[in-house]
N, C-alpha and C positions, 0 to 999 in steps of 0.2 A: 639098050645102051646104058652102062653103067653114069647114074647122075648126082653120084656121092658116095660118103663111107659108111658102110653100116655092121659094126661089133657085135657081137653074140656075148660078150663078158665085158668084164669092166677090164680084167688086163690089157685086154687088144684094144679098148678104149684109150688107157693111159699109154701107150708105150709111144715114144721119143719120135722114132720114125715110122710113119702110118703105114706108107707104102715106100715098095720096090725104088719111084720114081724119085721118093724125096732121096731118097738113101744115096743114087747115082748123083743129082744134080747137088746136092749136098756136099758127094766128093769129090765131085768137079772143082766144083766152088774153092777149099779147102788145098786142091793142088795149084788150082791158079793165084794161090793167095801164098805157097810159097815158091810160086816163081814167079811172083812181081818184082823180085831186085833184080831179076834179071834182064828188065825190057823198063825198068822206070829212072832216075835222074837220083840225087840224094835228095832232093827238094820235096818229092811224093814222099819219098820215105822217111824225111821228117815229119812232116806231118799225119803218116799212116801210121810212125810211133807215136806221137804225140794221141790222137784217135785211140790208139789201142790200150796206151794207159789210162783215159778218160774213161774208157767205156769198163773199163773192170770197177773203177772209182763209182762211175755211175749205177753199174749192176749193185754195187752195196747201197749205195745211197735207196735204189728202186724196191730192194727185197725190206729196207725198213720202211720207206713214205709209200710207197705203191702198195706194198703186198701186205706189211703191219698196219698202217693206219698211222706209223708215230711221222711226224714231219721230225726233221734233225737241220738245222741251221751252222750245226757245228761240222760240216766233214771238212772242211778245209782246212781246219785245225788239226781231228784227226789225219787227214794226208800228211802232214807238218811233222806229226810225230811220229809216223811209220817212216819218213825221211830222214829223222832229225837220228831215231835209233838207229837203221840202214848204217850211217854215213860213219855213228860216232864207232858202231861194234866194226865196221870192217875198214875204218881208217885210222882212229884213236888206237883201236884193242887189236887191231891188225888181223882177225877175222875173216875168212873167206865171202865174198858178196853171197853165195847159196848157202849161209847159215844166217847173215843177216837178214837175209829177204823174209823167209819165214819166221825168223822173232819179230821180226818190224810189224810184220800182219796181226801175231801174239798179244805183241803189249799195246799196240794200237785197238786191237777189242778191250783190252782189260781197261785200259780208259776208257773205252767208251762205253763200257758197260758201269764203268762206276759214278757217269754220268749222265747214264739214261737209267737209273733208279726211280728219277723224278718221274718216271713215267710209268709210275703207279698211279699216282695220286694227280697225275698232270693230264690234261690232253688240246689237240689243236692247237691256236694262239699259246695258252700256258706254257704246253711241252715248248712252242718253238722258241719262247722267251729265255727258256730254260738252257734249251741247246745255244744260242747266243751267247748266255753267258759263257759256258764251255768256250766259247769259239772268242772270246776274250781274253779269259783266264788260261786257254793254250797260247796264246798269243803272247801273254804277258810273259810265260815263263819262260817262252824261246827265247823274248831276248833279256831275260835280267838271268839265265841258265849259263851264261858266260865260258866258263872252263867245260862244259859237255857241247853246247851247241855255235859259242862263236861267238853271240849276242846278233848285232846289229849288223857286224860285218858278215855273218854267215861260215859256210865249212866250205873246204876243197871236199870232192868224193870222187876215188878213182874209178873209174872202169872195170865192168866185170870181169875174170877170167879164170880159164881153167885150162891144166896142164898147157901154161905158157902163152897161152892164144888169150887175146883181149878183147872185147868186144867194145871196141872202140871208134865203131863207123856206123852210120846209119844203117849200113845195110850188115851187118852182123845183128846188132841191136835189134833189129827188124826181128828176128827168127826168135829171140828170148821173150820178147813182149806177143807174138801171135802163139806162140804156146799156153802162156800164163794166159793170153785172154779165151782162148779155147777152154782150158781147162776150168775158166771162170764161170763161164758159157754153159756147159757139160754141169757143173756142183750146180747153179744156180737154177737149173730146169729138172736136174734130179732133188733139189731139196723140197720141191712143191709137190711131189711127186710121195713125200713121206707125210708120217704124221705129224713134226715140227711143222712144215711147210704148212699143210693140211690146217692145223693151229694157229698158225700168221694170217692167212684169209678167215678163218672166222673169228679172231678177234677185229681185223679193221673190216668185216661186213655189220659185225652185231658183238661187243664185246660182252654186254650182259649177256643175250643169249649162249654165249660159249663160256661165259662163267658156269653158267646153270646144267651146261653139260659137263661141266668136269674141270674141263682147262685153266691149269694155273694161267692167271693172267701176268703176274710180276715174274715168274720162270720164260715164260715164252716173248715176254717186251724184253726183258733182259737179253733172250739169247739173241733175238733180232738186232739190237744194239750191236751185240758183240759181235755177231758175222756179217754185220755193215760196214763195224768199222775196220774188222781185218781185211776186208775187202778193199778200202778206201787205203791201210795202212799199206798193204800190198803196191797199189797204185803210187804212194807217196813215194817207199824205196824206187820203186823203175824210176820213177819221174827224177829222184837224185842221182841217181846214177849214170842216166844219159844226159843231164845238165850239163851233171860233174860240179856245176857251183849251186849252191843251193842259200836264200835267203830269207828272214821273217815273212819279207814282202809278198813271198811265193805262195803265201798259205792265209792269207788274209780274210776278209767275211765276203769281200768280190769272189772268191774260189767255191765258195761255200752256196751262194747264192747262181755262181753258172752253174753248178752238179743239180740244184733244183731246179733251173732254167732247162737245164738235159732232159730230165725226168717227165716234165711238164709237157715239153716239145715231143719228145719221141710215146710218149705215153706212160700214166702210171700205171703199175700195176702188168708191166709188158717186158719180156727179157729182150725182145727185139723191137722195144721203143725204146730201151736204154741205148742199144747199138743205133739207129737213127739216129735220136737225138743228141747222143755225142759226134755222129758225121757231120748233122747240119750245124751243131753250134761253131763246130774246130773249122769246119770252110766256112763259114759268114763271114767270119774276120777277112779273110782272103780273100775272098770276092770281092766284098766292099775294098780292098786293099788295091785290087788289079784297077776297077772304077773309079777311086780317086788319082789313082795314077793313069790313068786316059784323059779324067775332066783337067786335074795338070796341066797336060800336055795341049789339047785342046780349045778350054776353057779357065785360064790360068787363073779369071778374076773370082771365078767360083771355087780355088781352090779350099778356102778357109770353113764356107759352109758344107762341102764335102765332109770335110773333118770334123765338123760341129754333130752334121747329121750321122755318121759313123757311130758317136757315140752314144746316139739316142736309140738306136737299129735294134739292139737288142729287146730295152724293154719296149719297142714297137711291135717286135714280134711274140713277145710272149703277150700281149694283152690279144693280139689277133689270134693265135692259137687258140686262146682261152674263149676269146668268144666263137668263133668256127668250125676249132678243131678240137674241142674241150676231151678229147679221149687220144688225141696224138696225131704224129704220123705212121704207129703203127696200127691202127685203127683206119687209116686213110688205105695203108696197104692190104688189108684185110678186105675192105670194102672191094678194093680195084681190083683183087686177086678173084672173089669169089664172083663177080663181074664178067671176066673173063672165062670163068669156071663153065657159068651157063649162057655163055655169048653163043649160037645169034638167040640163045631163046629167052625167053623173060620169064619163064618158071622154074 
C-alpha cells in the first residue's frame, strides 16, 4: 500500500499538482466557488468579496514578511494608493476600470519600492520603523493631495464595466475578484518555484550566507517590495471599486497592522496561510457581531462589556497564536492533514 510520494527528479518534486487526486478535488473546489452566487444571499457574497480582496492584499504582504524576511507596517498606505490612483485614472481622466486596475498595482510597487530602499541598511524593528514612517507619510499626502484624491472628504469611484454591463452587485463583483485572486494564487506559488523566488527564502533563512553565494541582496529586497506592493495596490483598486466611496480613514496603520495580524494567523511564510488567515480575520468581526447581538437580546445589562471585549478579541487572539500556534493555521492544517494521511496507523 502506497504510504507517500516519492520523486525520481527534482521536476516531479516541484510541480504544483503532485497527484491525479489533487488536480480533481482542486477542480471541484474551483467550480463550486463559481457557483456560489448561485445558492448563497448578497450577505455571503459580501463578505466572500470582502475575503477575496484581503487575501490578494495578504499574499503580497506574506511574499515580503513571510518569504523575504522584511516586515512592512506600511501596506495599508500602500492599498491607499493603488485606490487612490484606480479611482482618480478611471473617474477624473475617465479611463476604463481594466487599465486602471493594472497601473494601480504599477505605481503602487514603484512606491513601495522607493521605500523599502531602507531595506538595505535596515532590518527587523528598524525596517519596521521605517515602513511606519511610509504608512504616515502616505497618509499625510492623501489628504493634503486635495484636487487628485478629495482630501478628507474622499472620491466617489464608479463601477466596473465593460461593453455596457456593470458590475455593480455583489454577485457580478463576485466573479472579477475570484479571478484576480486565483491568478494571485497561481503568480504567487509559481514565483517560488524560480530563482527570484528561490532568492527571497535564502535571504530571510541566512542573508550573509546568500550574499556569499552571489545574490544581490538590495536587487532582490527591492523587487520583494515591489511585488508586495503591487499586490496590495491590486487589492486597494477592487477594494475602491466595490465601495464605490473611498476615504483616508480606509487606509490607516489599523489596515496595516490586520494584513500582519492575517499573515501571523494563517501562517508566515504559507500561500495558504495567507488564504486562512484572511478567512478567520474577515469572520471574527462577525461572529463576535451575531454574539453581541444574542447577549442583546438576552442579556441586555451585559450588553456594553460585549462591546468593550469585541475590541480586545483581536489582539487576544494574535498573542494566543503566537504562543500555541506560532507557525499558523496553516501549519495546524498540515498537521491534521498528514494525521489523517496515516490514520489508523501511527507510522
Amino acid at each position: 500500500m502506497p504510504c507517500g510520494l516519492f520523486h525520481s527528479n527534482y521536476e516531479r518534486d516541484e510541480r504544483i499538482f503532485q497527484t491525479t487526486w489533487v488536480k480533481l478535488w482542486l477542480g471541484a473546489f474551483v467550480l463550486v466557488l463559481f457557483a456560489l452566487p448561485f445558492f448563497v444571499g448578497d450577505y455571503i457574497l459580501y463578505n466572500a468579496n470582502i475575503i477575496g480582496i484581503f487575501i490578494i492584499g495578504a499574499l503580497g504582504l506574506n511574499i515580503l514578511t513571510g518569504f523575504t524576511g522584511q516586515i512592512s507596517l506600511g501596506h495599508g498606505a500602500f492599498m491607499g494608493v493603488g485606490a487612490y490612483v484606480s479611482a482618480y485614472i478611471s473617474t477624473t481622466l475617465g479611463m476604463s476600470f481594466w487599465v486602471a486596475l493594472p497601473f494601480s498595482g504599477f505605481f503602487a510597487a514603484a512606491v513601495g519600492m522607493v521605500f523599502g530602499i531602507p531595506s538595505l541598511r535596515l532590518r527587523g524593528l528598524y525596517l519596521a520603523i521605517a515602513t511606519l514612517a511610509a504608512q504616515f507619510i502616505i497618509d499625510f499626502i492623501i489628504i493634503h493631495l486635495r484636487p487628485i484624491t478629495g482630501g478628507s472628504q474622499g472620491l466617489l469611484v464608479d463601477s466596473p464595466s465593460i461593453f455596457g454591463f456593470s458590475f455593480d452587485t455583489d454577485e457580478s463583483y463576485y466573479y472579477i475578484v475570484l479571478v484576480l485572486v486565483i491568478m494571485a494564487i497561481i503568480f504567487a506559488r509559481n514565483l517560488f518555484r524560480t530563482k527570484t523566488g528561490r532568492a527571497f527564502i535564502a535571504i530571510r533563512d541566512r542573508y550573509l550566507s546568500a550574499e556569499m553565494m552571489g545574490i544581490n541582496l538590495f536587487k532582490y529586497r527591492i523587487l520583494s517590495f515591489g511585488i508586495s506592493s503591487f499586490y496590495v495596490g491590486i487589492a486597494g483598486a477592487l477594494w475602491a471599486h466595490y465601495i464605490t466611496v473611498i476615504a483616508p480613514e480606509h487606509f490607516y496603520i489599523n489596515v496595516s497592522i490586520q494584513y500582519l495580524a492575517i499573515i501571523i494567523i494563517g501562517g508566515l511564510g504559507s500561500i495558504l496561510g495567507s488564504i486562512f488567515g484572511t478567512i478567520f480575520m474577515v469572520l471574527l468581526p462577525e461572529v463576535l457581531r451575531l454574539v453581541s447581538e444574542v447577549v442583546k437580546e438576552s442579556l441586555p445589562y451585559f450588553t456594553f462589556l460585549v462591546e468593550a471585549l469585541r475590541e480586545g478579541v483581536f489582539g487576544l487572539v494574535i498573542i494566543i497564536f503566537l504562543i500555541f500556534e506560532p507557525d499558523g493555521l496553516s501549519a495546524r492544517w498540515h498537521t491534521t492533514r498528514s494525521y489523517w494521511k496515516l490514520w489508523p496507523f501511527s507510522y
